[in-house]
MARVOTOR-75220 format. One record per residue: x, y, z of N, C-alpha, C in turn; residue in three letters. Coordinates in pm, whole numbers, plus 50000, padded with zeros to 5 digits. Layout:
REM MARVOTOR-75220
XYZXYZXYZALA...
END
This chain:
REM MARVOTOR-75220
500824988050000500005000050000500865012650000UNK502135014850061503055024250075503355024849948UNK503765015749883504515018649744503455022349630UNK502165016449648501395028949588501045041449625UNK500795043149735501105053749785502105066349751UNK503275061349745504935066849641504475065949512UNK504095058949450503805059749266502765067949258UNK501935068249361500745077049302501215096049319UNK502035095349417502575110849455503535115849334UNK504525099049312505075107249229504165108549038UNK503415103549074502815106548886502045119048923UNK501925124148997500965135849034501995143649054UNK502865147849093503795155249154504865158148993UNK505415149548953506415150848835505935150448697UNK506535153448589506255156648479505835138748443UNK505445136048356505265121148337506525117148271UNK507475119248204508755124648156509405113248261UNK509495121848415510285116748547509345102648593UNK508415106048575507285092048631507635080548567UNK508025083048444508405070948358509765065748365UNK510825071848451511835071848494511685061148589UNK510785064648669510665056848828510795043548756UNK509765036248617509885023748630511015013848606UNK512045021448598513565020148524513555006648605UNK513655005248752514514991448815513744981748795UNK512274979748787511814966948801510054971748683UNK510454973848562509404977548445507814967448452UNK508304953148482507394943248471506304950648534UNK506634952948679506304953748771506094968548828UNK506214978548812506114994548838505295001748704UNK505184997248595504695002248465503355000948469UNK502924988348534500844987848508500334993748691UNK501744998548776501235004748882501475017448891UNK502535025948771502275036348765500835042948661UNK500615032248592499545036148494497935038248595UNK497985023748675496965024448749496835042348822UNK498085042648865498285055148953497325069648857UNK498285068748743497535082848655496465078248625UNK496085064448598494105067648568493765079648670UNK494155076448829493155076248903493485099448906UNK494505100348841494525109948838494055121948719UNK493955116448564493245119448480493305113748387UNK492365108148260492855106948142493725109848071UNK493805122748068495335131348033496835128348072UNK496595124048212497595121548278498475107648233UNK497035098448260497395085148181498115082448026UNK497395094147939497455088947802499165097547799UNK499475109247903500895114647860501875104147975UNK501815093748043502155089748100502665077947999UNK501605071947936501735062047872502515063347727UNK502815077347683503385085347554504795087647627UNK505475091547781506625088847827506805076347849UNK506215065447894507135051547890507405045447793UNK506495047247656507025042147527508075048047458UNK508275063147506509315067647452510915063747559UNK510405063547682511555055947758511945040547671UNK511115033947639511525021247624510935006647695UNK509675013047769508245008447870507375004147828UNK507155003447689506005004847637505234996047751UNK503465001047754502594993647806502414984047731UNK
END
């Protein structure tokens, strides 16, 4: 619950750019919980969230 807690602050807090950064150490696993995170914060959020991890190399 803490570590969503941390993913959800930071997709709200940082550019999605940096959010997509976070999933660098463990992608499997941080990529469909940062996504969950920006639904809950906007469509917008999600769809530029999901436009930085494919350009990281994340794709969903």
């Amino acid at each position: 619950r803490q570590a969503l807690a941390l993913l959800d602050a930071c997709v709200r807090a940082r550019a999605p750019e940096e959010a997509a950064r976070c999933a660098a150490p463990d992608p499997r696993r941080l990529v469909p919980l940062l996504l969950q995170a920006a639904r809950g914060v906007s469509d917008e959020r999600h769809w530029d969230l999901v436009h930085a991890l494919r350009v990281a190399g994340h794709a969903p």
